[in-house]
C-alpha positions as CSV (number, residue, x, y, z in Angstrom):
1,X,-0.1,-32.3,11.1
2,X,-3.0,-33.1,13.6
3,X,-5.4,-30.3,13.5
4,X,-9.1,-29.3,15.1
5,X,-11.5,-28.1,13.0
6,X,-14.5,-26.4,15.0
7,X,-18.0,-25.9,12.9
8,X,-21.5,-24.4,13.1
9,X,-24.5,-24.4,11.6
10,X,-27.1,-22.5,12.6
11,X,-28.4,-24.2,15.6
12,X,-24.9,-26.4,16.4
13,X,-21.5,-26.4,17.1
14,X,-19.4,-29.5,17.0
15,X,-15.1,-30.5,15.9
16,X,-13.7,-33.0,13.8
17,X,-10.2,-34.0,13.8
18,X,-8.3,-34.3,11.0
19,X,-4.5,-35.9,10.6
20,X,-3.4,-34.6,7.5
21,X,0.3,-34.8,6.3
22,X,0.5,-32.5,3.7
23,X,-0.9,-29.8,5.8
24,X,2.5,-28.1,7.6
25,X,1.1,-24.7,9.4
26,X,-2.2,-23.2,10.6
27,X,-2.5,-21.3,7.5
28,X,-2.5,-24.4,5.1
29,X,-5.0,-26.4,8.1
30,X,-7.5,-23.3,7.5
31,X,-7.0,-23.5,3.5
32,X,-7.2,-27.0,4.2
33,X,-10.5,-26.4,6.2
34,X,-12.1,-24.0,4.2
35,X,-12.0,-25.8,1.2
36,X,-13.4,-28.8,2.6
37,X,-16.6,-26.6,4.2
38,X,-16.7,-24.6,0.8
39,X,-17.1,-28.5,-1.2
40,X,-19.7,-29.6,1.2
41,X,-21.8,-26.0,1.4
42,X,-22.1,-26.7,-2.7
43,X,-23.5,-29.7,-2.5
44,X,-26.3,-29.1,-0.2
45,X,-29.3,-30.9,-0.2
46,X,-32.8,-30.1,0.4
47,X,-33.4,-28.7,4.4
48,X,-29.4,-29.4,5.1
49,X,-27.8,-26.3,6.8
50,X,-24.6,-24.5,5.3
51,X,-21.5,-25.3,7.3
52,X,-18.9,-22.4,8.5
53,X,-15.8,-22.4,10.2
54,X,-15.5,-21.0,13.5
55,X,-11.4,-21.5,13.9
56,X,-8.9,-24.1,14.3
57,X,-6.6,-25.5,16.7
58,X,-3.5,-26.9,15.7
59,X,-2.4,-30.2,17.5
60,X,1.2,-31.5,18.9
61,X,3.3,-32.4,15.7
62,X,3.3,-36.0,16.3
63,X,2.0,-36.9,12.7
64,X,1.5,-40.7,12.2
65,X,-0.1,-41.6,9.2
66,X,-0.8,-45.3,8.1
67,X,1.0,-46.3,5.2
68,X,-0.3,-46.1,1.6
69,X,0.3,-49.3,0.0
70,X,0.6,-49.8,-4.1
71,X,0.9,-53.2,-5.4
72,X,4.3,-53.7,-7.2
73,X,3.7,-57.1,-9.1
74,X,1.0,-57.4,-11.7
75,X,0.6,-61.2,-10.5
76,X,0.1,-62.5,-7.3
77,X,3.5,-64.4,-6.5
78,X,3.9,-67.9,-5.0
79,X,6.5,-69.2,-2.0
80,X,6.8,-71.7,0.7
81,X,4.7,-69.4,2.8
82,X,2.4,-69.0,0.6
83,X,0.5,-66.8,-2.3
84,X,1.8,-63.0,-1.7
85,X,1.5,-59.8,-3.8
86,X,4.7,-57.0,-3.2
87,X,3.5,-53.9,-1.8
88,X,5.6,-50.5,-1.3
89,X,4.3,-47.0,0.6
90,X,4.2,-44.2,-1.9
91,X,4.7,-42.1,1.4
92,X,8.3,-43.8,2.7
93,X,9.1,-45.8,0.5
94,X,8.6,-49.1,3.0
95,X,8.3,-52.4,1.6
96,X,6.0,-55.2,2.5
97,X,3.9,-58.5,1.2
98,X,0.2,-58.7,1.8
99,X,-1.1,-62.2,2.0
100,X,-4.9,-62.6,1.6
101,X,-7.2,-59.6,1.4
102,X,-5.8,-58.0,4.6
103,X,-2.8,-59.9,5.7
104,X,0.3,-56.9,5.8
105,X,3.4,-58.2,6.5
106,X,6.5,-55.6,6.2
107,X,9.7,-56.9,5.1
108,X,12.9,-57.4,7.3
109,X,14.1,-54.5,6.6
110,X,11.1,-52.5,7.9
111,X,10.2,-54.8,10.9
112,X,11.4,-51.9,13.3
113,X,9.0,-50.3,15.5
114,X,9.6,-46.6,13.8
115,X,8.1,-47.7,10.6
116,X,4.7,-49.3,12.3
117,X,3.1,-46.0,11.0
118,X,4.2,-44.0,8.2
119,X,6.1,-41.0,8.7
120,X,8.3,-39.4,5.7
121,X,10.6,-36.8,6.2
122,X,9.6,-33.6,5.3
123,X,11.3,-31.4,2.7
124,X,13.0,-28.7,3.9
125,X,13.7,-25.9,1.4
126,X,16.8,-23.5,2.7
127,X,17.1,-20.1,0.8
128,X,20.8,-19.0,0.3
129,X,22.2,-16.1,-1.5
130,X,24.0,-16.4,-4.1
131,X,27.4,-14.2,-4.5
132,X,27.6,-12.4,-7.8
């Protein structure tokens, strides 16, 4: 979910955005964002002022995430085209080779335009009652 976060310190006022997919609703964005400001106000240093949380504002719910890539192979792999090492997306689950340092290519099966960014479905829990 894209989200605002406004701050303030004593003498400013300022935002950040934050894309953050595991964050669902406003109330897990301000758990989300007090946390965060709670972390940094421990850790202050010397003539730094504390950070608080003025309110948030919730973005449209057009999470795109890149994808988070985990090497599958523990050596690097050899083809015609070239020295590759397997990569999958812990988020989707998309598969991919990376050639080089940098070099990401996504398999044939994931060439498709929807899985340019990373966007897993969400789990949806349905409570039902159950007949006794």
């Amino acid at each position: 979910m894209k989200f605002r976060i406004i701050l303030s310190d004593s003498s400013h006022k300022w935002h950040e955005d934050y894309n953050v997919f595991e964050v669902t609703s406003k109330v897990a964005a301000e758990k989300y964002a007090t946390r965060m400001i709670e972390n940094f106000n421990l850790g202050l240093r010397p003539n730094e002022k504390p950070r608080k949380l003025v309110r948030i504002e919730i973005g449209k719910d057009d999470c795109k995430l890149d994808h988070y890539w985990e090497k599958l192979n523990l050596v690097t792999e050899r083809d015609r085209t070239g020295s590759f090492d397997r990569l999958r997306c812990k988020r989707c689950s998309a598969t991919a080779r990376r050639y080089g340092i940098s070099s990401i290519v996504r398999d044939k099966k994931f060439k498709d335009e929807k899985y340019i960014s990373c966007n897993p479905p969400r789990i949806v829990t349905v409570r039902r009652k159950v007949k006794k």
